[in-house]
C-alpha positions as CSV (number, residue, x, y, z in Angstrom):
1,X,78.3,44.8,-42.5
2,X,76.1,47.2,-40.9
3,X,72.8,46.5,-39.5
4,X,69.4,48.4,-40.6
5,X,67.9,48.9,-37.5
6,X,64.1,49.4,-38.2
7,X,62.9,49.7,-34.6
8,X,65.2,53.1,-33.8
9,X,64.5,54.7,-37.7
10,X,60.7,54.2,-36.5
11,X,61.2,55.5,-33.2
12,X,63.0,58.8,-34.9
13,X,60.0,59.2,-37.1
14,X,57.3,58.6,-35.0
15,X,58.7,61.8,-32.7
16,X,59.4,63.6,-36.0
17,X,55.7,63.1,-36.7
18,X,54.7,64.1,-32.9
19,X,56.4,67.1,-33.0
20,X,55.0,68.0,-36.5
21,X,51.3,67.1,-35.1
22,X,52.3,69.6,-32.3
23,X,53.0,72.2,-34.6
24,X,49.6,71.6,-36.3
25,X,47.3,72.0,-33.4
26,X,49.6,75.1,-32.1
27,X,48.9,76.8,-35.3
28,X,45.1,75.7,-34.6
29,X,44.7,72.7,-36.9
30,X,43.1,69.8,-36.4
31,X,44.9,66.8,-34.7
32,X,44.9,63.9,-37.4
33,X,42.5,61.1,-37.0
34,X,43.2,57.0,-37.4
35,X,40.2,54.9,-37.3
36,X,41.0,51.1,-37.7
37,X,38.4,48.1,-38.3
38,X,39.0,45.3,-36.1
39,X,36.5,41.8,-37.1
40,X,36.4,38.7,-34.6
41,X,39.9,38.0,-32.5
42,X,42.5,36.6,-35.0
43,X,45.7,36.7,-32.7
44,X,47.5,38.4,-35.4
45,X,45.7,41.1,-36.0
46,X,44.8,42.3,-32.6
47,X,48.5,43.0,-32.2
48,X,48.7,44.6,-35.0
49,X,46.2,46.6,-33.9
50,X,47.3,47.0,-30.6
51,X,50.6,48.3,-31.6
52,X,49.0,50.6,-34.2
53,X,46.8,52.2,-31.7
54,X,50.2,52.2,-29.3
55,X,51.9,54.4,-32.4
56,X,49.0,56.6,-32.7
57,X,49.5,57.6,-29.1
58,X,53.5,58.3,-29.8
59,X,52.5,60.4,-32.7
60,X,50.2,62.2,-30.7
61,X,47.3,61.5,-33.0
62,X,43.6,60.7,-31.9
63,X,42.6,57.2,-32.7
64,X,39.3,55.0,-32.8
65,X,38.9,51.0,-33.1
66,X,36.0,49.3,-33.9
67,X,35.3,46.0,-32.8
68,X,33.3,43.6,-34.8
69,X,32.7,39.9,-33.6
70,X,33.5,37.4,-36.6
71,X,29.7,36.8,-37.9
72,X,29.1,40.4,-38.7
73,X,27.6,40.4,-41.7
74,X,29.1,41.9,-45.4
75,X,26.3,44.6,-45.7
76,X,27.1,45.4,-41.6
77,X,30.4,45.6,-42.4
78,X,30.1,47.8,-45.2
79,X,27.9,50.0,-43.5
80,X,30.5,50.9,-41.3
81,X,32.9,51.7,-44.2
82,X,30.3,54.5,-45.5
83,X,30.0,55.9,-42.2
84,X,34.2,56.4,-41.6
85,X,34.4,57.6,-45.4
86,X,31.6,60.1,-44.1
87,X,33.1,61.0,-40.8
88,X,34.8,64.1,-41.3
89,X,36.9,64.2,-38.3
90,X,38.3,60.9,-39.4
91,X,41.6,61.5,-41.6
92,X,42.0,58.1,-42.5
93,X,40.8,54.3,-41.5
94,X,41.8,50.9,-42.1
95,X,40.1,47.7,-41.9
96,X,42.7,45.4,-40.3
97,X,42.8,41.9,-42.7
98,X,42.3,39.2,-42.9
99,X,37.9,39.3,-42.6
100,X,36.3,36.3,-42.0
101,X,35.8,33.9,-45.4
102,X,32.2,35.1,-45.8
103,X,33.0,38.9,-46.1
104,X,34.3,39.9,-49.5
105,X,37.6,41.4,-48.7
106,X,37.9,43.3,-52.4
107,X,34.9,45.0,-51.6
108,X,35.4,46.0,-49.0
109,X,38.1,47.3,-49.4
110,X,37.1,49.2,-52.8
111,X,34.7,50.6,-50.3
112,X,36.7,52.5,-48.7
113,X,37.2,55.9,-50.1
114,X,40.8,56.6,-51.5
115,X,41.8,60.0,-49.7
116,X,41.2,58.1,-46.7
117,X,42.3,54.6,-47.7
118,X,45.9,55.3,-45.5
119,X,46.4,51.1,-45.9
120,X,47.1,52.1,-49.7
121,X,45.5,49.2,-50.8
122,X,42.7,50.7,-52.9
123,X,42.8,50.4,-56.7
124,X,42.4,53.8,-57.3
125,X,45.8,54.5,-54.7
126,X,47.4,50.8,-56.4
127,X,47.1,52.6,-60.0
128,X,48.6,56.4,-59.2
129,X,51.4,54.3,-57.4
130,X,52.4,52.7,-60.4
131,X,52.3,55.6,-62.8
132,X,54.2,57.9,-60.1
133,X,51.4,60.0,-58.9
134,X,50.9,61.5,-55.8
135,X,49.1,58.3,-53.7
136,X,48.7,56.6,-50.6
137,X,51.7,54.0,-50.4
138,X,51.5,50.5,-49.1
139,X,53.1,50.5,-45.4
140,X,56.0,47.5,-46.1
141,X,56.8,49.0,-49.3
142,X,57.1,52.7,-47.9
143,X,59.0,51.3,-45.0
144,X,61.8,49.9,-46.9
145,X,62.1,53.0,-49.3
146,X,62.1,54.7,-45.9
147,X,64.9,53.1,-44.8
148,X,67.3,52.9,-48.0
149,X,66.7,56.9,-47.8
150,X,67.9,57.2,-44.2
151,X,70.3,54.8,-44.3
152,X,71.7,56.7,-47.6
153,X,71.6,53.2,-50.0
154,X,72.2,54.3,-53.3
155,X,69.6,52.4,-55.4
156,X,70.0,54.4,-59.0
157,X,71.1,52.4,-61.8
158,X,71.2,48.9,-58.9
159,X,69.9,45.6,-60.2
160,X,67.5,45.0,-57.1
161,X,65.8,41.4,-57.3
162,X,62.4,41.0,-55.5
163,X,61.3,37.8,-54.3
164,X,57.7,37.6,-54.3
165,X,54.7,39.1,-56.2
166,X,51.9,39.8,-53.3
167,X,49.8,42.8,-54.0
168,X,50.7,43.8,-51.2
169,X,54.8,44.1,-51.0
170,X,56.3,42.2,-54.4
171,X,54.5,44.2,-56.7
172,X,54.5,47.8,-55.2
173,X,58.3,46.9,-53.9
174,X,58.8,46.4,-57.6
175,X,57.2,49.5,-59.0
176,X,58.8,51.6,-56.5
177,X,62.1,50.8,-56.9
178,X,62.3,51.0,-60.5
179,X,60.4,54.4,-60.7
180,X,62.6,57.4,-61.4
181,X,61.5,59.4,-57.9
182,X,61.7,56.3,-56.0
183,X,64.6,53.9,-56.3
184,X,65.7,54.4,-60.3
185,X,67.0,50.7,-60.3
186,X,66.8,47.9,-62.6
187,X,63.8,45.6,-61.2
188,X,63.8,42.0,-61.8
189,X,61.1,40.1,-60.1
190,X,61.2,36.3,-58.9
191,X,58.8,34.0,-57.9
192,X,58.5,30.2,-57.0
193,X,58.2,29.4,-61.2
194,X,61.2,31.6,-62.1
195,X,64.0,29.0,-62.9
196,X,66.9,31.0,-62.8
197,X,65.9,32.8,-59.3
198,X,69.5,31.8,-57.8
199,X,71.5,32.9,-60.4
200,X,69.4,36.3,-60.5
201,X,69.7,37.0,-56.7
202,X,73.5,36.2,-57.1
203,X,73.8,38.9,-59.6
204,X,71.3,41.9,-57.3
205,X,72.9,44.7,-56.1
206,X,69.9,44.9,-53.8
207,X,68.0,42.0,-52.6
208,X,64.2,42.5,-50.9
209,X,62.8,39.0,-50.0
210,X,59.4,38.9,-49.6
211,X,58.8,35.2,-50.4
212,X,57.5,33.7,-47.1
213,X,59.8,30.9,-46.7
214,X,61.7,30.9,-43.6
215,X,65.5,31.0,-44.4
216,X,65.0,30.6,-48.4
217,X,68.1,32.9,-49.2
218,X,71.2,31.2,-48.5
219,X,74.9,32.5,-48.3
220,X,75.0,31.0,-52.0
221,X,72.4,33.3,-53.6
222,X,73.7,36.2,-52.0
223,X,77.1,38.5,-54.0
224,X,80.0,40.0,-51.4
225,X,78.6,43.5,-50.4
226,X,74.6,43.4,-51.3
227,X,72.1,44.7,-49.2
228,X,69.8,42.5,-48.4
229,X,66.1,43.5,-47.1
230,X,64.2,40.8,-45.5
231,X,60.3,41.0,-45.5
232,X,59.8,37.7,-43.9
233,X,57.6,37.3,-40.7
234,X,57.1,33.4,-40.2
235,X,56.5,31.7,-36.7
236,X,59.1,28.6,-36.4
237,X,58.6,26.4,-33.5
238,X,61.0,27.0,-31.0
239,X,61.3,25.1,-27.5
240,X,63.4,27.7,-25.8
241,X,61.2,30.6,-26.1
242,X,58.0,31.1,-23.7
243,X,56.1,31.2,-26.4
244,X,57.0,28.3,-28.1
245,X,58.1,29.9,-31.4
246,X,60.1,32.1,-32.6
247,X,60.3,34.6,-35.8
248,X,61.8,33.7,-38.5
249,X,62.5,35.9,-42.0
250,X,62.9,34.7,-45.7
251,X,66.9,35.0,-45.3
252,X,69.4,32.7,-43.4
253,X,70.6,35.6,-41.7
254,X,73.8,34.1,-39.4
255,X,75.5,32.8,-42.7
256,X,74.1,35.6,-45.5
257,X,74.9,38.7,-43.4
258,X,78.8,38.9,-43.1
259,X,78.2,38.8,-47.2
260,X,76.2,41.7,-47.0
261,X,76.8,45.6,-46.8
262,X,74.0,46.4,-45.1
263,X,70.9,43.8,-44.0
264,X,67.7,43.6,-41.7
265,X,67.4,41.7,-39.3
266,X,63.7,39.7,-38.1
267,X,62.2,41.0,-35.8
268,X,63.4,45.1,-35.4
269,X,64.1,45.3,-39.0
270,X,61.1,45.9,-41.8
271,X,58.4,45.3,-39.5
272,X,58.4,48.2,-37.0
273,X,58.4,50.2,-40.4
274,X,55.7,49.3,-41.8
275,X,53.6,50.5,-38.6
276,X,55.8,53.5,-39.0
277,X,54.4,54.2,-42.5
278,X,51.1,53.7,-41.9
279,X,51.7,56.8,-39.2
280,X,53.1,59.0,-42.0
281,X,50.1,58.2,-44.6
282,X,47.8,59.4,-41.5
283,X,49.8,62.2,-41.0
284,X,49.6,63.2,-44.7
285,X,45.9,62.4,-44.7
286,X,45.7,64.6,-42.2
287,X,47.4,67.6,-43.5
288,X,45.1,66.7,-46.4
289,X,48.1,66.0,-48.7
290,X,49.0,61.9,-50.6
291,X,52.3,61.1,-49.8
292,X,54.9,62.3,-52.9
């Protein structure tokens, strides 16, 4: 069994992106540019932030956050959409979700213009994905095709099972991994309703659970020698830690990894990825090029 270790393949790339930024301002280009949106003080999403404006640093690109407090209004908010699409010394920008339950998050988000929309989640960037054009990727899904490259996974002709179909990792994971350029596999996605989910994991050549249910796959749903990707990020109460929990991902990882060829682990697996990708969408923002 060998151990994808996300946190050292996003170390790796974050100084293969510093030294590429570098390169760029030598040659007397401009040093990219993330933005990010930050509304009210949701505990999540200021670390996310926080460690997004930590990468920017290690990738030696300028960055900006704006802080909103949580009763900023829609058209406020929207305002300050126009004025980042506008801004042309900003590469790319994200608006860090979730918004408050007043603010349309679909709008705003189709707000944002698409050459700059480095989150990926625009429709305009959701559609060229799925038909293989040249796009800005969702982070989690471009993490994990990040990693099966490095770690040389051979995903052509696999049957890969995905568990979970949230815009924003089941379905891209999906169309990714059974498009020709990207992973060239056979693609069956389950959810809570399909009733033959165990059976189907038990036959995948490539797991990627993305189901948020701490520990759903078991030893039972998993074949001798699959690789198993686990997406999962759940808080568990946990008495020993300091903080009173601990994280916990979507696969019961003591008893399902000595099954496996290769696995993630939670935390240091997907997640320190998808910050990861997010660098390299603003790097090809910023070279004024869609990730291909």
């Amino acid at each position: 069994m060998t151990l994808i270790d996300g946190k050292n393949t996003a170390a790796e790339i974050k100084a293969e992106i510093a030294e590429k930024v570098r390169q760029m301002v030598a040659n007397g280009g401009k040093q990219p540019h993330l933005a990010a949106v930050l509304v009210g003080h949701d505990g999540g999403s200021e670390t996310y932030v926080k460690n997004k404006v930590l990468a920017c640093e290690a990738c030696g690109f300028k960055s900006t956050l704006i802080r909103f407090e949580d009763d900023i209004t829609e058209e406020e908010l929207l305002a300050c959409v126009y004025q980042l699409n506008n801004d042309p010394d900003v590469d790319g920008f994200i608006v860090q979700l979730p918004l408050p339950k007043h603010i349309d998050e679909q709008r705003i988000t189709e707000a944002i213009d698409p050459d700059k929309d480095v989150d990926g989640f625009h429709p305009v960037n959701v559609g060229r994905m799925a038909i293989g054009l040249p796009c800005f990727i969702s982070a989690t899904p471009l993490g994990i095709m990040t990693l099966l490259k490095r770690y040389n996974i051979p995903t052509s002709g696999k049957k890969c099972v995905v568990l979970g179909r949230s815009n924003i990792v089941g379905k891209p994971m999906a169309q990714l991994m059974m498009q020709k350029q990207w992973g060239d596999a056979t693609v069956t996605v389950c959810h809570s309703h399909s009733p033959q989910l165990k059976q189907e994991c038990r036959e995948a050549d490539i797991i990627i659970a993305a189901i948020g249910r701490p520990g759903f796959v078991t030893e039972d749903m998993v074949k001798e020698g699959a690789v198993v990707i686990d997406v999962g990020t759940t808080r568990v109460p946990d008495a020993t830690r300091k903080s009173g929990f601990r994280l916990s991902g979507d696969v019961d990882f003591e008893h399902v990894a000595p099954k496996c060829s290769y696995i993630t682990p939670v935390p240091g697996g997907v997640g320190p990825m998808t910050i990861c990708s997010l660098m390299l969408n603003t790097l090809q923002a910023g070279e004024g090029k869609m990730a291909k």
